[in-house]
C-alpha positions as CSV (number, residue, x, y, z in Angstrom):
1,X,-7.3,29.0,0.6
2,X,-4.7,26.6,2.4
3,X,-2.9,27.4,5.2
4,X,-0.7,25.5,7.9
5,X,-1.6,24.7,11.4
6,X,0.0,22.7,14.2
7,X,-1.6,20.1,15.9
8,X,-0.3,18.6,19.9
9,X,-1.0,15.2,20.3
10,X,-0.3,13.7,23.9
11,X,1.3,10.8,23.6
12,X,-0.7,8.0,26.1
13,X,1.1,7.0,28.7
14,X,3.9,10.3,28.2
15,X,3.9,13.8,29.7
16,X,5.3,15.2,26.6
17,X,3.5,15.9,23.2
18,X,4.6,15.1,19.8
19,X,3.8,17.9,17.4
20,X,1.5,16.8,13.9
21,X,1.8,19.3,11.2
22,X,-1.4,19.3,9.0
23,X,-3.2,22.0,6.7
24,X,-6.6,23.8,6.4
25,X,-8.3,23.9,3.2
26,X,-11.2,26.6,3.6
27,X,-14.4,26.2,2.0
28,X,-15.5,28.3,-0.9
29,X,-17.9,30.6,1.4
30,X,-15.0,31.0,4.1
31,X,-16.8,28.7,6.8
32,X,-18.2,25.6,6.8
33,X,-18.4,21.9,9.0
34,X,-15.2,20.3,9.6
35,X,-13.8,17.5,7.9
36,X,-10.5,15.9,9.4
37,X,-8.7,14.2,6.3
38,X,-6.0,11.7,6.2
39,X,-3.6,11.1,3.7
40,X,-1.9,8.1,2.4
41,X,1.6,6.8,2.6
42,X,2.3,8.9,-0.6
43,X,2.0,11.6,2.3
44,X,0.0,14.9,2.3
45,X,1.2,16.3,-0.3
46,X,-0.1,14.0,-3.2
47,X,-3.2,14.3,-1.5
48,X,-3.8,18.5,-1.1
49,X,-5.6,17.7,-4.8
50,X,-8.5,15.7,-3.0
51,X,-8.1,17.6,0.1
52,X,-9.2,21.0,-2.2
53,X,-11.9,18.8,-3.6
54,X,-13.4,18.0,-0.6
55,X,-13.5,21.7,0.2
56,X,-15.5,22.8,-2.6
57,X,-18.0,21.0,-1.4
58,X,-18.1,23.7,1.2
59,X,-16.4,22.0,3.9
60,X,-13.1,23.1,5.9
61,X,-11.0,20.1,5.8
62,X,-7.7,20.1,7.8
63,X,-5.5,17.6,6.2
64,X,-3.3,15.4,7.7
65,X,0.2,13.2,6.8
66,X,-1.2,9.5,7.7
67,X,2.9,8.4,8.2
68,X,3.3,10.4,10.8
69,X,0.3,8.5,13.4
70,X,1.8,5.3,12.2
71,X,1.3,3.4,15.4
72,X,0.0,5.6,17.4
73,X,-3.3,3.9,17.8
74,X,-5.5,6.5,17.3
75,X,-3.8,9.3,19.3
76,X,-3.0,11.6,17.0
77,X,-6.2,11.3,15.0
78,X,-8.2,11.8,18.2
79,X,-6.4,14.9,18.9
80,X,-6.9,16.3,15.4
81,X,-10.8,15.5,15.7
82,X,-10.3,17.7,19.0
83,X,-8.4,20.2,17.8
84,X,-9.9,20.8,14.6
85,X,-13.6,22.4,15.7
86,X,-11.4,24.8,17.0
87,X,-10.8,26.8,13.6
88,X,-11.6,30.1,13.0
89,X,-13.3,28.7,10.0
90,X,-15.0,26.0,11.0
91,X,-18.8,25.9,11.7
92,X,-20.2,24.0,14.6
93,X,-21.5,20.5,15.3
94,X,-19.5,16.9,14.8
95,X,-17.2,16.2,12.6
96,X,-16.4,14.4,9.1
97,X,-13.5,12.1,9.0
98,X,-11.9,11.0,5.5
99,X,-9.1,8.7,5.0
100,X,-7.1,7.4,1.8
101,X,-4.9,4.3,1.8
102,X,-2.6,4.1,5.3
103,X,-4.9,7.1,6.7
104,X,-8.1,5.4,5.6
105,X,-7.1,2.5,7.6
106,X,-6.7,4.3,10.3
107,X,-9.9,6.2,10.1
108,X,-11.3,3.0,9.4
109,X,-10.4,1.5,13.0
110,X,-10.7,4.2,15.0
111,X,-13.4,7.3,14.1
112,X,-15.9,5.0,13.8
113,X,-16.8,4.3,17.5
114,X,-16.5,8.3,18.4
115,X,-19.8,9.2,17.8
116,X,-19.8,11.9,20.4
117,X,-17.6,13.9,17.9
118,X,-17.7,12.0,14.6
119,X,-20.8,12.3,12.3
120,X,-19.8,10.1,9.2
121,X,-16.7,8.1,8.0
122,X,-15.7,8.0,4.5
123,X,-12.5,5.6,3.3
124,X,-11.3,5.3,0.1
125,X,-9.0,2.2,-0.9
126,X,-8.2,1.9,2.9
127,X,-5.8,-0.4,4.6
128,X,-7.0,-3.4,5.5
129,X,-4.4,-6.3,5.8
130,X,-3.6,-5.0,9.6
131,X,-7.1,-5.7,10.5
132,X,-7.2,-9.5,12.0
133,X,-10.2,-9.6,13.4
134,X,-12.7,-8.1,11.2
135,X,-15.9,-8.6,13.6
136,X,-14.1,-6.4,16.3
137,X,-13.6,-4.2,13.8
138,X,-17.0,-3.7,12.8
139,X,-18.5,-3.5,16.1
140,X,-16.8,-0.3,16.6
141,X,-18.5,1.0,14.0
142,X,-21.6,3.5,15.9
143,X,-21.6,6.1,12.8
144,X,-22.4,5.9,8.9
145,X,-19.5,4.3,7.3
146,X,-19.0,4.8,3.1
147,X,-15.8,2.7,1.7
148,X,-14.9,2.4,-1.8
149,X,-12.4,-0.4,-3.4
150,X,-11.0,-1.3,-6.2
151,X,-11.4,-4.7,-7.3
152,X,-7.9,-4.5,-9.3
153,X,-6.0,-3.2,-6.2
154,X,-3.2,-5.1,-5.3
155,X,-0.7,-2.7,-4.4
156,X,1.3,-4.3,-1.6
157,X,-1.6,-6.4,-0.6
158,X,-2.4,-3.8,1.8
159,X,-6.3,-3.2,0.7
160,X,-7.6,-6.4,-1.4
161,X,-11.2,-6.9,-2.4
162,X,-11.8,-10.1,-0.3
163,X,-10.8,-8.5,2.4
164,X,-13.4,-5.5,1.8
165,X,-16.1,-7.6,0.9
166,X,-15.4,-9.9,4.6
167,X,-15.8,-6.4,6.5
168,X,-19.1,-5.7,4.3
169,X,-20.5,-8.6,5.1
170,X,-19.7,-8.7,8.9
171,X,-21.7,-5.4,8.8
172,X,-24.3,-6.3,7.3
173,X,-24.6,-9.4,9.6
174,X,-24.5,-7.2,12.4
175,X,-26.4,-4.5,11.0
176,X,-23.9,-1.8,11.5
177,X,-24.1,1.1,9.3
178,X,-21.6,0.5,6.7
179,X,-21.8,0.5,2.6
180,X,-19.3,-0.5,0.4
181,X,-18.8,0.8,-3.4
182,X,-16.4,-1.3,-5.3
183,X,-14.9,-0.6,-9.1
184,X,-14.2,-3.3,-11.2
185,X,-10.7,-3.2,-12.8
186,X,-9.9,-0.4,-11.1
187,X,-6.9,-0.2,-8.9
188,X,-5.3,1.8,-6.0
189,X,-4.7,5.3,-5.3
190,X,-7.8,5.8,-8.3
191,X,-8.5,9.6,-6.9
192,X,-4.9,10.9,-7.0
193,X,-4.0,12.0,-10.4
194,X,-1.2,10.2,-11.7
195,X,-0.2,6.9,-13.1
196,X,-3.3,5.2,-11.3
197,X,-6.0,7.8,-11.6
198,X,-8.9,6.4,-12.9
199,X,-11.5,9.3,-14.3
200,X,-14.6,7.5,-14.1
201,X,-14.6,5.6,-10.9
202,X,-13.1,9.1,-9.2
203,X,-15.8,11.2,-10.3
204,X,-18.4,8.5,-8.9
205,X,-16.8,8.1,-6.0
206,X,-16.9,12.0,-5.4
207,X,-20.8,12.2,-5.8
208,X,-21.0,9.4,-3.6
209,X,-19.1,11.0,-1.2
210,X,-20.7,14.7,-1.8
211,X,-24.1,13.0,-1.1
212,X,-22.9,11.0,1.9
213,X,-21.2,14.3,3.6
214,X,-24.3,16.4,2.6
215,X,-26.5,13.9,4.3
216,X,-24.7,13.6,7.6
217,X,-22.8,16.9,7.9
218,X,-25.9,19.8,7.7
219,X,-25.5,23.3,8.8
220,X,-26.4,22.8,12.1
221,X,-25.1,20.2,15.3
């Protein structure tokens, strides 16, 4: 079941909110833990197909359009993660945060160091060229981090293998809790069906991901 919901997300530094349209995607049993999901720059719509998946894993996962918290830093993420726990749907404890692309770079440098709310990260093909300084980056990490790559992804230079491999080894030398999966000759956007879909890196990166959630997101706080 989908269904639209409307987010506020106070602007820092402003009195007055901006308003983030996103939707719920129910679980299969009608409640389950939250996962806040962010889409790429194709926008939400191209990614309600991985937004069901993740459902049917039994999760309730309120999706949102990554353009529209294009430099926000963080705000409008950190008011979805707020917000979200608050479904009539959702089951309690901490959340799960999943980004794709744009969104996954966001997810990437911000959910990470909210561990009071945030159980696990998973980023697929994130955005990584914004990130300058990659040992900042992954000392914010305080919560299980899974990130997939493809080694063939090019796509505006926005999310290259070198630059996933530096932040993988910065974790590991500072023992933060990270793991990266990467897919050789495999290219962007490899979950979306389409013109890049790639069927056997998606489905592993699904059971990866299914394994990871079920791990770090049980029924309970």
């Amino acid at each position: 079941m989908t269904k639209t919901i409307y987010l506020l997300a106070a602007m820092v530094g402003f009195t007055i909110g901006t308003c983030a349209q996103a939707q719920e995607f129910t679980p299969p049993g009608g409640k389950g833990r939250v996962i806040v999901a962010v889409s790429g720059s194709m926008g939400a719509k191209a990614y309600e197909g991985p937004a069901r998946k993740l459902a049917s894993f039994g999760y309730d996962v309120i999706l949102l359009d990554g353009n529209s918290m294009v430099g926000d830093h963080g705000v409008g993420l950190k008011a979805a993660i707020d917000k979200a726990p608050q479904s009539p749907n959702a089951l309690p404890g901490k959340v799960g945060v999943v980004g794709f692309s744009l969104g996954g770079g966001q997810v990437l440098g911000y959910a990470p160091q909210w561990s009071d709310q945030v159980a696990v990260v998973v980023v697929m093909y994130p955005l990584t060229s914004v990130y300058k300084d990659i040992p900042a980056t992954v000392g914010r990490i305080k919560v299980p981090v899974l990130m997939f790559a493809g080694e063939k992804d090019t796509f505006k230079n926005c999310c290259l293998i070198e630059t996933a491999r530096s932040i993988a080894s910065a974790a590991a030398a500072a023992n933060a809790p990270f793991e990266l999966v990467t897919y050789p000759n495999v290219g962007h956007d490899f979950v979306v069906e389409g013109m890049r879909y790639d069927g056997k890196a998606a489905a592993d990166a699904w059971a990866r991901t299914q394994t990871m959630l079920k791990q770090h997101l049980s029924d309970t706080p």
